[in-house]
C-alpha positions in Angstrom: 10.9 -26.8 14.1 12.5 -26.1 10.5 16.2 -24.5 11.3 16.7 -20.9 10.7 19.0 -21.9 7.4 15.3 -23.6 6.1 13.5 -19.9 6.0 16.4 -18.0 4.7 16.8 -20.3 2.1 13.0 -20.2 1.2 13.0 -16.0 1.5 15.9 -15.5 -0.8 14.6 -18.1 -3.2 11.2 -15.9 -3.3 13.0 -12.7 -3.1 15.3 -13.9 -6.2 11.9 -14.8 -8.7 10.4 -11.5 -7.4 13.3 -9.4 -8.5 14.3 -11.1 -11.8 11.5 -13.6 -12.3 13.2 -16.8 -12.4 11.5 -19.3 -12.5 13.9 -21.8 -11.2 13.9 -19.7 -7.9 10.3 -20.3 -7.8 9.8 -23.5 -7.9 13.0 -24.2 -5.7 11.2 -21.6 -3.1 8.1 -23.8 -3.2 9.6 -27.0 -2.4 11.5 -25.4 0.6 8.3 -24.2 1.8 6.5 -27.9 1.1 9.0 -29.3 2.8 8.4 -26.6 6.0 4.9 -27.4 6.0 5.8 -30.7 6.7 7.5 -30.4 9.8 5.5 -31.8 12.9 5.9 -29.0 15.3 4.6 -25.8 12.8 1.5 -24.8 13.5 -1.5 -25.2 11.3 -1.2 -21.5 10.6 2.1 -21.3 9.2 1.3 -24.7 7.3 -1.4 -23.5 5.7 0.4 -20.5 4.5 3.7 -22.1 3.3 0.9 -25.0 1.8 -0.7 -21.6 -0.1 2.3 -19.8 -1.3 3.8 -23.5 -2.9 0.8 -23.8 -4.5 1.0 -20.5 -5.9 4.9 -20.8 -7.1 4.5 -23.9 -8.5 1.7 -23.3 -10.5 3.2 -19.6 -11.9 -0.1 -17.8 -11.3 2.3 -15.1 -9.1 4.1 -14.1 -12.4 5.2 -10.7 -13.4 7.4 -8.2 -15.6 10.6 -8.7 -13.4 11.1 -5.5 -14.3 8.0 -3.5 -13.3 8.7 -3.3 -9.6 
């Protein structure tokens, strides 16, 4: 099961491009999540999801006026 460190790591990378729209957070956030989906004991579920929202980050469609929320 990915360590606790694994999701913090991924939720204050995606909290990070959410609130200023870095990009660097993004795509940092999507690997963390790639790499979660990876692990043997998550559930297809949760693997889907984490596959979805790397998708998503790496490919910028999620992009937004940092400063419009």
């Amino acid at each position: 099961m990915p360590s606790s460190e694994l999701w913090a790591g991924a939720l204050s990378l995606l909290l990070i491009h959410h609130e200023t729209g870095c990009r660097h957070s993004a795509l940092n956030a999507a690997r963390l999540l790639e790499c979660i989906g990876t692990f043997d004991d998550v559930d297809a579920d949760t693997r889907n999801l984490c596959e979805r929202a790397s998708s998503r980050l790496s490919s910028g469609k999620d992009q937004h006026n940092a400063g419009s929320a």
